[in-house]
C-alpha positions in Angstrom: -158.3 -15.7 4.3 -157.8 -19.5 3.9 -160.4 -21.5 1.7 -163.0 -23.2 3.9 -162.8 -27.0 3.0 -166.7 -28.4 1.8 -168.5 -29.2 4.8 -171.1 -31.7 5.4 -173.7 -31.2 8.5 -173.5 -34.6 10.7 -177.0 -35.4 12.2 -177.5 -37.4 15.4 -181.4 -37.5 14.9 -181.7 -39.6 18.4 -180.7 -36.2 20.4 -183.4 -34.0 18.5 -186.3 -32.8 20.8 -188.4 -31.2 18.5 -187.5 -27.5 19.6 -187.5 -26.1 15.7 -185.0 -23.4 16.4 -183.3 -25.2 13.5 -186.3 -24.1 11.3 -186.6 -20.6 12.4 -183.1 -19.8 11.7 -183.4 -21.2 8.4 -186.0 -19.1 7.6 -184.8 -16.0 9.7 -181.4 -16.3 7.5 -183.4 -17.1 4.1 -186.7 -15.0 4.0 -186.1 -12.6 6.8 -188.9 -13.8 8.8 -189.8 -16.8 11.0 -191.5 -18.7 8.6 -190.9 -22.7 8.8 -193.2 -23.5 5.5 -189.7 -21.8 4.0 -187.2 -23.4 5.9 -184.6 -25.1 3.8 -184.6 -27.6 6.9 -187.5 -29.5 8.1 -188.4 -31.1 11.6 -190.6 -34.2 10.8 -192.8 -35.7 13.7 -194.9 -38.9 13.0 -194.3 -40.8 16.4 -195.1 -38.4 19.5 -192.0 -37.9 20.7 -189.9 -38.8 17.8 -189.0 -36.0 15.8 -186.0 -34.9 13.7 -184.6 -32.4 10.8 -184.6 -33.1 7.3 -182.7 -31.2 4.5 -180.1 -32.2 2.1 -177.6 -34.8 2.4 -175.4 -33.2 -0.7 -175.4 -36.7 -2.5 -172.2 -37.8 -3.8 -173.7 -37.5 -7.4 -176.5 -35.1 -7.1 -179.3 -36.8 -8.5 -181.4 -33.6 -7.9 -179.2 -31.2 -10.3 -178.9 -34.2 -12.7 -182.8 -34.4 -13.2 -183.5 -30.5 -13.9 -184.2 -29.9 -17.1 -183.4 -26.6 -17.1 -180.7 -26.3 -15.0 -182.0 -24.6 -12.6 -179.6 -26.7 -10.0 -176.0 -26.3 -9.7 -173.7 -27.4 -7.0 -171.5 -24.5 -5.3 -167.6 -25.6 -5.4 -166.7 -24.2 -2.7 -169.2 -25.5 -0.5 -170.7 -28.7 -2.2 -174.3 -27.1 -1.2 -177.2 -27.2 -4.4 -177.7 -24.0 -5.4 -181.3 -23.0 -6.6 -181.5 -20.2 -9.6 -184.9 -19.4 -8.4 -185.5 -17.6 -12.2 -184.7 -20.5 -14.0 -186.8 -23.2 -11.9 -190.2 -23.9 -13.2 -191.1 -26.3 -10.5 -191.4 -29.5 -12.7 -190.5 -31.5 -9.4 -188.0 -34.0 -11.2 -185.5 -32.9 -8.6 -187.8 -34.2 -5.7 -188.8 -37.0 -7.7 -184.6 -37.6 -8.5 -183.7 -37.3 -4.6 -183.7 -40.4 -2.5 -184.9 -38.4 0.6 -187.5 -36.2 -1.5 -185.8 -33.6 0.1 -186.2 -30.2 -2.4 -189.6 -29.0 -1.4 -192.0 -26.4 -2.9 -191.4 -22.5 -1.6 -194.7 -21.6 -0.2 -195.3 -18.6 -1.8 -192.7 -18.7 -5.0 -192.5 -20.7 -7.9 -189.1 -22.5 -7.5 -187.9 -25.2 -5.0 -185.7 -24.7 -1.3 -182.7 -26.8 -0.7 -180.4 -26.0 2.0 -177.3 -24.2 0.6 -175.7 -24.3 3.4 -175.6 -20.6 4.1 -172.4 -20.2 2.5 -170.6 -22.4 4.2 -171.8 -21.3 7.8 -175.1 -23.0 8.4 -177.4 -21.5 11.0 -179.0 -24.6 11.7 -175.9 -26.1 12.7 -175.2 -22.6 14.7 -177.9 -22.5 16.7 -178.5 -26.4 17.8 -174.6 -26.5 19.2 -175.1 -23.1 21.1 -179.1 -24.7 22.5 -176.2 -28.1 23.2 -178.4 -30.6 21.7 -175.7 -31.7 19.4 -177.9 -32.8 16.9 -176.3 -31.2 14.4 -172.4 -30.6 13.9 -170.1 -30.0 11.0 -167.5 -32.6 9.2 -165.4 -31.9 6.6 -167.0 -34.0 3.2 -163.7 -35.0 2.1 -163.1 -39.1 2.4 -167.2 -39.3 3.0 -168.1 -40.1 -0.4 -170.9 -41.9 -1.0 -171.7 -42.0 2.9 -173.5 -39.0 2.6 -176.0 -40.6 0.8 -177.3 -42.6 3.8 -179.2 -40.1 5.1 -180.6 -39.0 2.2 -183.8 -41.1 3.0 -187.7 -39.8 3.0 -188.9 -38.4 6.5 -191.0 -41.5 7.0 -188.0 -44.2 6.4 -186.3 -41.9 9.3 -188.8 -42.4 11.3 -189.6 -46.0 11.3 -185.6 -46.4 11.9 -185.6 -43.9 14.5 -188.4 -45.7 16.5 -186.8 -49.2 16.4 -184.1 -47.3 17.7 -185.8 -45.5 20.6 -188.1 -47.8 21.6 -186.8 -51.3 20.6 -189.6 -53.7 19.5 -192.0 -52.1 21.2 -191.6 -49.2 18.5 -193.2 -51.5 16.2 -196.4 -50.9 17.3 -196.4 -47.2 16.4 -195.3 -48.0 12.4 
């Protein structure tokens, strides 16, 4: 079978409408439930009618395996995805502190933090929003994006007010 190149998941947050099928595939692959609070992707919502996933943007230099003391982090060669050893994290939080997007997030009911992983390569998210064709979410290969990636790798609310401006125009303004 021929190696997968790394992947990266491209995000058009303007088509998003909410429906959080991305979420419950996330947690129906991870935890074996439908359980968003464990979702390794997020949908944020702080404008009605503006929301949109967040997860990890796989920085160019990992600042979130970089900052874990205990190296609890590691990044998967063959995918580029952060991979959390749940039995060495003692949820210090440097890695949310060390990521631009404070994107690792607390499990809700374990002691260690959730990062997408990209499901090995075949992420779900990415599955289920092409076969719902909202297109929000598609795959690219991550060679030749480089630092790029880091772009996205913003907090929900700096999405947010960027995504309104570009929505709404000025008038978006008012909602910020």
């Amino acid at each position: 079978m021929a190696v997968r190149p790394q992947i990266w998941i491209m995000r058009d947050f303007a088509n998003c409408t909410g429906c959080r099928l991305c979420e419950v595939v996330c947690s129906l692959a991870h935890e074996g439930r439908i359980w968003p609070e464990a979702s390794r992707i997020r949908v944020f919502k702080f404008v009605p009618g503006v929301e949109f996933p967040h997860f990890c943007s796989q920085c160019d230099d990992y600042p979130c395996v970089a900052a874990c003391p205990v190296k609890a982090l590691s990044v998967n060669e063959s995918t580029g995805a952060v991979i959390v050893d749940e039995g060495k994290c003692i949820m210090c939080g440097k890695c949310i502190d060390a990521c631009p997007g404070r994107i690792p997030h607390k499990h809700p009911a374990k002691n260690h933090v959730v990062i997408c992983d990209l499901c090995g390569g075949y992420p779900k998210c990415v599955e289920i929003c092409q076969k719902a064709k909202y297109n929000v979410l598609w795959i690219v290969e991550k060679s030749g994006l480089g630092k790029q990636t880091k772009l996205y790798a913003r907090t929900p609310k700096e999405i947010s007010d960027e995504l309104v401006i570009r929505l709404y125009g000025e008038f978006g303004r008012r909602f910020l």
